[in-house]
N, C-alpha and C positions, 0 to 999 in steps of 0.2 A: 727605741730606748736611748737615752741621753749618753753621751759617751762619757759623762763624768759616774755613770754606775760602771763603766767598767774600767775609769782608773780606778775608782773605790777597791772593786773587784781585784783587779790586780793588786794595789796595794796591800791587802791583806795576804795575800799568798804566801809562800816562801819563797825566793830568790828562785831556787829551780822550777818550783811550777809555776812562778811569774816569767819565766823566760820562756817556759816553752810553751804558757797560755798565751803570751803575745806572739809568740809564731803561727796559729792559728787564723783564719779569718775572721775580720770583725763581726759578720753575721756570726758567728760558731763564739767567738767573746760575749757577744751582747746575749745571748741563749744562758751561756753558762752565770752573766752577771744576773742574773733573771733568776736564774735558780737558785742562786747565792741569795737575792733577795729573799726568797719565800721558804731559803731554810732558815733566815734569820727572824724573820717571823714565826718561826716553830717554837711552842712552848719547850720544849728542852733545853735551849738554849737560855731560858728567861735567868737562873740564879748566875751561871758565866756572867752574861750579860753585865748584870747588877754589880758582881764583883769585876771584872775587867772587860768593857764594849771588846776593844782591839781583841784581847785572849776570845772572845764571839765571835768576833767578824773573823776570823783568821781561821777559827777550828771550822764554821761553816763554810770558809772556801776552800780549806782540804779537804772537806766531807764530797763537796760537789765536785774538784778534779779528781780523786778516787776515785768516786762513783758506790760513796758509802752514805749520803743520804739518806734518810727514808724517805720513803714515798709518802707525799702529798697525801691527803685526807680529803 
């Protein structure tokens, strides 16, 4: 995976789970940006989306450091 999905990745976080997701290993960043991708691909997300990308991309990268995602389909 391109390491620009896991600036994206980071950049959506919060300040604290962008600090202590970059202390992680890249292999363990590049997983979790992955996963970020394919919650953002979840229909749930689609009316956020429409009204604010960044307010999407940010609630699905707290969903994924949680670990409050749903499960993939």
């Amino acid at each position: 995976m391109p390491m620009d999905a896991v600036a994206r990745f980071l950049t959506a976080l919060s300040p604290e789970h962008r600090e202590e997701v970059a202390r992680r290993p890249a292999d363990e960043q590049e997983h979790l940006a992955a996963a970020w991708e394919a919650e953002l691909a979840r229909d749930d997300l689609d009316t956020l989306d429409e009204l604010s990308p960044a307010a999407a991309e940010s609630e699905a990268a707290r969903r994924i450091v949680d670990g409050t995602a749903p499960e993939s389909e």
